[in-house]
C-alpha positions as CSV (number, residue, x, y, z in Angstrom):
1,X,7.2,22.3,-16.6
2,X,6.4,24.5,-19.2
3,X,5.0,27.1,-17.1
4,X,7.6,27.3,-14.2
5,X,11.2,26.1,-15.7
6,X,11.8,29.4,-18.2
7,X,10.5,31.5,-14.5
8,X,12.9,29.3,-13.0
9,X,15.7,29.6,-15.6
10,X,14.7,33.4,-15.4
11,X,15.6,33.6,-11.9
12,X,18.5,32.0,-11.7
13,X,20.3,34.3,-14.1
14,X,18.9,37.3,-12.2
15,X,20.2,36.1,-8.8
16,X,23.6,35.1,-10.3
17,X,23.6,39.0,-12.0
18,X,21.9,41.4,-10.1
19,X,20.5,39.7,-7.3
20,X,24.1,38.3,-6.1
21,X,24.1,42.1,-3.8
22,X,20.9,40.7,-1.9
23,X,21.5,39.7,1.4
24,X,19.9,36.3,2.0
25,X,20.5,33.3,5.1
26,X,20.9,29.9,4.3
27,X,21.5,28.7,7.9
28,X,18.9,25.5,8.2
29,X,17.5,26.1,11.7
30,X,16.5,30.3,11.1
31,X,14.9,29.0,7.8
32,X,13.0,25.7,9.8
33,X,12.1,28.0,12.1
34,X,10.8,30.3,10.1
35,X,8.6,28.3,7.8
36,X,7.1,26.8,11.2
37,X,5.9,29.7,12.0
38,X,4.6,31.1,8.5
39,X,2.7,27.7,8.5
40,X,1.4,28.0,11.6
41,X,0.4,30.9,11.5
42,X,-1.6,30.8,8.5
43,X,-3.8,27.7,9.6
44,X,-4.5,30.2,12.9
45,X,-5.1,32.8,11.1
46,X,-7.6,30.8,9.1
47,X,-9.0,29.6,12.3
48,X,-8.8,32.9,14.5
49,X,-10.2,30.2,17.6
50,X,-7.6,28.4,19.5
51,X,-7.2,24.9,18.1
52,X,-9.6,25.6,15.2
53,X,-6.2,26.1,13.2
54,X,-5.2,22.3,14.0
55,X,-8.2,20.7,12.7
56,X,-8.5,22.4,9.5
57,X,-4.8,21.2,9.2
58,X,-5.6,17.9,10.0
59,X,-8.4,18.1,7.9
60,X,-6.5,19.4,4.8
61,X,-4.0,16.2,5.0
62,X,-6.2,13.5,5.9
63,X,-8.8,14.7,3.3
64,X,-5.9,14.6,0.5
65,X,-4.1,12.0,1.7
66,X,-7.8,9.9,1.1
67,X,-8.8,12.0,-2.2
68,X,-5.3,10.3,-3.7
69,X,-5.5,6.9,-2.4
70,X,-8.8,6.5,-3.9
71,X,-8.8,8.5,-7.2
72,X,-7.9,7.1,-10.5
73,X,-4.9,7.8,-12.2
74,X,-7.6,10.1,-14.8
75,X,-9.3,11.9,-11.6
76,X,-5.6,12.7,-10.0
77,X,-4.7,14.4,-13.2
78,X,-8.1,16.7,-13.7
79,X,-8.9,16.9,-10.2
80,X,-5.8,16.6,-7.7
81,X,-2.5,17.8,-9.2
82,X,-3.4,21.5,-9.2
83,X,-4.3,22.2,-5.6
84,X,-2.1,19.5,-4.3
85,X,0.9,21.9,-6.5
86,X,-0.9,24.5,-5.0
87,X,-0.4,23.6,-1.5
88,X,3.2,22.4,-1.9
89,X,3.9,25.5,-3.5
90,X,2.8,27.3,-0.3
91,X,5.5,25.3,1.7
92,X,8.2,26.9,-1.5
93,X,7.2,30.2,-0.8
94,X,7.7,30.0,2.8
95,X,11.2,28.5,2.1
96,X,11.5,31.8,0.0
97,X,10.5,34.0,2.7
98,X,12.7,32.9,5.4
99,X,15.8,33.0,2.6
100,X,14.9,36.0,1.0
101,X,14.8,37.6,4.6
102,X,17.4,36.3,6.2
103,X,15.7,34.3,8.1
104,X,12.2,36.7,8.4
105,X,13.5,37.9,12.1
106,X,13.5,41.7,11.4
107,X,10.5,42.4,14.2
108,X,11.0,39.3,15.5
109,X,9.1,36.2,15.2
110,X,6.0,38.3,13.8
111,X,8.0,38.9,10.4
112,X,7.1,35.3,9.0
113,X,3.7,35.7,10.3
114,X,3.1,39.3,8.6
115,X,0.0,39.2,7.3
116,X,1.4,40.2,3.5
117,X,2.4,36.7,3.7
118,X,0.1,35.0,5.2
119,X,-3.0,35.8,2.6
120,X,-0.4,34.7,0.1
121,X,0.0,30.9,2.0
122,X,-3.6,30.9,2.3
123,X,-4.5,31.7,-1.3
124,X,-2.1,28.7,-2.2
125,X,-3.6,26.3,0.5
126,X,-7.6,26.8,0.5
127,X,-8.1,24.9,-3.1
128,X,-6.5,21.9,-1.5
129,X,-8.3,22.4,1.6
130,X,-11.6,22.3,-0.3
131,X,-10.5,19.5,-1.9
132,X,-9.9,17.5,1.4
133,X,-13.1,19.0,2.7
134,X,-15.5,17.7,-0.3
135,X,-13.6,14.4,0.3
136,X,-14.7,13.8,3.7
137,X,-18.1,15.0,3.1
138,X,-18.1,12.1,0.2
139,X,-17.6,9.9,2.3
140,X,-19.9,10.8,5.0
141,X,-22.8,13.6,5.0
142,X,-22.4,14.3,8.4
143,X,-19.2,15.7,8.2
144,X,-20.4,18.2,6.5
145,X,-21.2,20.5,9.2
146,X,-17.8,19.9,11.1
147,X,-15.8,21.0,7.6
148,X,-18.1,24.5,7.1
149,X,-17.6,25.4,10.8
150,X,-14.3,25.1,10.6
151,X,-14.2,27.2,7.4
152,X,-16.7,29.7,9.1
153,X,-16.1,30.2,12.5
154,X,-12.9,32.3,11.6
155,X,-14.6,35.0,9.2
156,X,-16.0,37.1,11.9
157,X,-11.9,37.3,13.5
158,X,-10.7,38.1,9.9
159,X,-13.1,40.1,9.2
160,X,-12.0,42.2,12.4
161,X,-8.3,41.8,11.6
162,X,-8.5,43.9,8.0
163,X,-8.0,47.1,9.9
164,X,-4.7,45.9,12.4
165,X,-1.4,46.9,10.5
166,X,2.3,46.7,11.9
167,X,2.2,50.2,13.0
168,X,-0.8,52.6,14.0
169,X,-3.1,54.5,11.2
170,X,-1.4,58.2,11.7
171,X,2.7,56.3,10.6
172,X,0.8,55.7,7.4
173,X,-1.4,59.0,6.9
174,X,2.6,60.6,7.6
175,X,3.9,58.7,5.2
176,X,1.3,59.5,2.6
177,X,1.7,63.7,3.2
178,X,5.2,63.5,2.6
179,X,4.9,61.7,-0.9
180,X,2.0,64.2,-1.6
181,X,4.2,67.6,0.1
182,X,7.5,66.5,-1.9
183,X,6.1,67.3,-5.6
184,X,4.5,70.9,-4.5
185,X,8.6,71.6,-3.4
186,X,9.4,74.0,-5.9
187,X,13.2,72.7,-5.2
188,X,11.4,69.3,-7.0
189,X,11.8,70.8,-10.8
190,X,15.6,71.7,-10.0
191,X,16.9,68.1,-9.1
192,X,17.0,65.1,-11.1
193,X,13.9,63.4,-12.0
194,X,15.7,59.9,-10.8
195,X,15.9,60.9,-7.2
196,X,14.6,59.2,-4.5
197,X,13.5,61.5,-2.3
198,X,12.2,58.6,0.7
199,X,14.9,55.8,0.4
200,X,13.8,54.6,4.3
201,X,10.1,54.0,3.6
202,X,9.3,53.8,-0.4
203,X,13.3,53.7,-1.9
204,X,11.6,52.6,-5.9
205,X,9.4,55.8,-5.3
206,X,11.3,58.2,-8.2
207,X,10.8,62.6,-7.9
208,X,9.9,62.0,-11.6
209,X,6.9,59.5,-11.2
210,X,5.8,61.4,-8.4
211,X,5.7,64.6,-10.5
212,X,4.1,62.9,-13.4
213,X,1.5,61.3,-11.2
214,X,-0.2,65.1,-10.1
215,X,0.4,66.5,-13.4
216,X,-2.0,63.5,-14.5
217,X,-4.4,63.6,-11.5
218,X,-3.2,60.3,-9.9
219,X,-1.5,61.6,-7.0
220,X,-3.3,64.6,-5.3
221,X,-1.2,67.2,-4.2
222,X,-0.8,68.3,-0.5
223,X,-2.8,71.4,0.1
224,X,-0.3,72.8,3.3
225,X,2.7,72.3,4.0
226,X,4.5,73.4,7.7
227,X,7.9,75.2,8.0
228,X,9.2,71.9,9.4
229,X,7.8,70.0,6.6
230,X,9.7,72.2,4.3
231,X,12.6,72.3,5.9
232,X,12.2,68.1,6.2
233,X,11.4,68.3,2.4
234,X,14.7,70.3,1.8
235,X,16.7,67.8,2.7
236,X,15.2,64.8,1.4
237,X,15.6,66.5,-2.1
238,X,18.7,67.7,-1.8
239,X,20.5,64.4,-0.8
240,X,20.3,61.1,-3.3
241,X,21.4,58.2,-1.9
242,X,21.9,55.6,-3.8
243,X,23.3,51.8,-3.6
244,X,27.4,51.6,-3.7
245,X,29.9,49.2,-4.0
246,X,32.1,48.5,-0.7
247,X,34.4,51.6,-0.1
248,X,38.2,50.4,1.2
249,X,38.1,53.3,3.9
250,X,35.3,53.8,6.3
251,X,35.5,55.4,9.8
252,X,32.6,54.6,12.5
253,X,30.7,57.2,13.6
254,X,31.1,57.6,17.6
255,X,29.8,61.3,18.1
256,X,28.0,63.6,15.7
257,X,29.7,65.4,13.2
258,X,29.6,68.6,11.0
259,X,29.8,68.0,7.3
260,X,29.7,70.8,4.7
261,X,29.1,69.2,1.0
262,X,29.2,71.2,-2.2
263,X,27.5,70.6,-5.2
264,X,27.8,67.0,-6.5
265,X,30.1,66.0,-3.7
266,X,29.3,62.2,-2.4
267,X,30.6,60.1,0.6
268,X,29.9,56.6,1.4
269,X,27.4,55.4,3.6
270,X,27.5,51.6,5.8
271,X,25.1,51.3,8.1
272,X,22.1,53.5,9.1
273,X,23.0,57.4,9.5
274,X,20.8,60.0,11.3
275,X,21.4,63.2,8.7
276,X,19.9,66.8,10.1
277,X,19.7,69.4,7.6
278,X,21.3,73.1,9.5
279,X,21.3,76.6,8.7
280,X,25.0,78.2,7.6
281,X,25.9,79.4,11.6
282,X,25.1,76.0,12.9
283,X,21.2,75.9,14.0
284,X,19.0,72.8,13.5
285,X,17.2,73.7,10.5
286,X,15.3,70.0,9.2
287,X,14.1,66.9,11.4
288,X,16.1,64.2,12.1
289,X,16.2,61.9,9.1
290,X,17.5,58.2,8.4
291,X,19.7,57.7,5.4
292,X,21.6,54.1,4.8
293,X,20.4,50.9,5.1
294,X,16.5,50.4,6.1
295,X,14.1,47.8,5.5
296,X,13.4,48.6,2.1
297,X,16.9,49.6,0.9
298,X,18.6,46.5,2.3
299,X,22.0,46.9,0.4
300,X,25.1,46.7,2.7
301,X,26.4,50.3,1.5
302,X,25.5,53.3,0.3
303,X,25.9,56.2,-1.7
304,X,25.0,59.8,-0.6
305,X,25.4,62.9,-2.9
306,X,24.7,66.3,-2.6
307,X,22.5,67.3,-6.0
308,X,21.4,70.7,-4.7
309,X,24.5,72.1,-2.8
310,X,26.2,73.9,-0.7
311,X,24.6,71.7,2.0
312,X,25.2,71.8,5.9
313,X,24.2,68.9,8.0
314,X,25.3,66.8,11.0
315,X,25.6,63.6,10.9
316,X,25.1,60.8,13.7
317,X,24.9,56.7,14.3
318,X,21.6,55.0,13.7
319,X,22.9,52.0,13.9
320,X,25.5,49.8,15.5
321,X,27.6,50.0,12.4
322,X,26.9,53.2,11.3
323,X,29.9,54.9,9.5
324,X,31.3,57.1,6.6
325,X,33.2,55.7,3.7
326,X,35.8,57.7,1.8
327,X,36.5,56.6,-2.1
């Protein structure tokens, strides 16, 4: 109690403050569903062969269920109450998961079963699983070799897995040159430090921290850029977007559209826009980009404001309810 009710107290004043702008699902069968599947998933992922997952399941509650019935009230204290917390505190966070994203449907059903928070679920579940195991091996030696190949025979399968991410290895090496291009801009010293220059893919990521992290050495810089880099760089520095309040006017975009934006000059943003940085007579000068809302920068609108103007750039849907807001 100690421990987790000032956390708890904690969070319940953020979410009534800032967190109120989050968007969460309460709906009781996305959330069942949900921590199904994160459960589920994390006893096959522990198992990597069909059915293994099952019995170390099983294993884990008729090993506790027998470690309680027979310990003293002493031994349940030293021994029990940790990794049986533990383990119902896995069940919590998977209630959190499925609230916290709406559900956890974004790619699907494999969102509960991401592997971020499936090595979280297993963290909180092996102590009481080791408990259950060393109970069953109490109470008969033989056992023992059924509870370490169950515990075994997924390694090798894991062990395979730490490579396999969402998306393949060159999204990530991409992502990685652009936050490494974006400080050698010499457009970067003549914005604000408190730009974020990559809202769709790292929206905490500030031009500041970037900047401080080569001038120490911690984030090496990129040794070429491309035209089309540049040009892509151009824009992502010259536009900050940042989370807005609801605007009373906004217009769904149906067909692309010109916009010409002057120094400092903002507009709302709902939805998910496709922004293209272009020369003064019109040409395509930058890459498509996404500005709005994304994974990471989840807020319903958006602000989007030109901090190194005159600025030229069409504008287009990226989502269903992509539009433009007027103040």
């Amino acid at each position: 109690m100690v421990h987790t009710v000032p956390l708890a107290a904690v969070y319940v004043v953020w979410s009534q403050t800032y967190g109120r702008t989050a968007q969460t699902n309460i709906a009781w069968h996305p959330i069942r569903k949900s921590v199904r599947i994160s459960i589920e998933a994390t006893f096959n992922a522990l198992g990597q062969v069909p059915f293994v997952g099952w019995a170390i399941a099983t294993m884990l509650l008729v090993g506790l269920f027998l470690a309680w019935r027979n310990a003293s009230r002493e031994e349940r204290a030293q021994r029990l109450a940790a990794p049986t917390a533990l383990a119902f505190g896995s069940l919590v966070f998977a209630i959190v998961i499925s609230v916290a994203r709406r559900g956890g449907f974004f790619f699907g059903n494999a969102s509960p079963a991401s592997s971020r928070y499936l090595h979280i679920l297993a963290a909180l579940l092996l102590p009481a699983i080791a408990v259950a195991g060393d109970e069953l091996i109490r109470r008969r030696r033989a056992v023992a070799v059924v509870v370490i190949a169950l515990l075994v025979v997924g390694l090798p399968g894991n062990i395979e897995k730490t490579d396999d991410n969402i998306f393949p290895a060159s999204f990530y090496t991409g992502q990685r040159h652009i936050i490494e291009s974006l400080p050698a801009m010499r457009l970067a010293r003549q914005v604000p430090r408190s730009l974020h220059p990559t809202p769709s893919f790292a929206a905490e990521v500030t031009l500041g921290w970037l900047l401080d992290g080569v001038s120490s050495g911690r984030i090496p810089a990129a040794k070429t850029i491309t035209p089309t880099e540049v040009a892509a760089n151009t824009l992502r520095l010259s536009l900050e977007q940042t989370d807005s309040r609801p605007q009373p006017s906004c217009v769904r975009i149906r067909t692309p559209l010109i916009r010409h934006l002057r120094d400092g000059q903002s507009f709302g943003v709902t939805g998910t826009l496709s922004i293209q940085l272009l020369t003064d007579d019109g040409r395509p000068k930058s890459a498509r980009l996404n500005f709005g809302g994304s994974l990471v920068a989840n807020s319903p609108t958006h602000s989007l404001r030109a901090v190194k103007g005159p600025l030229t750039i069409r504008i287009a849907s990226a989502s269903f309810n992509a539009a433009i807001c007027e103040s």
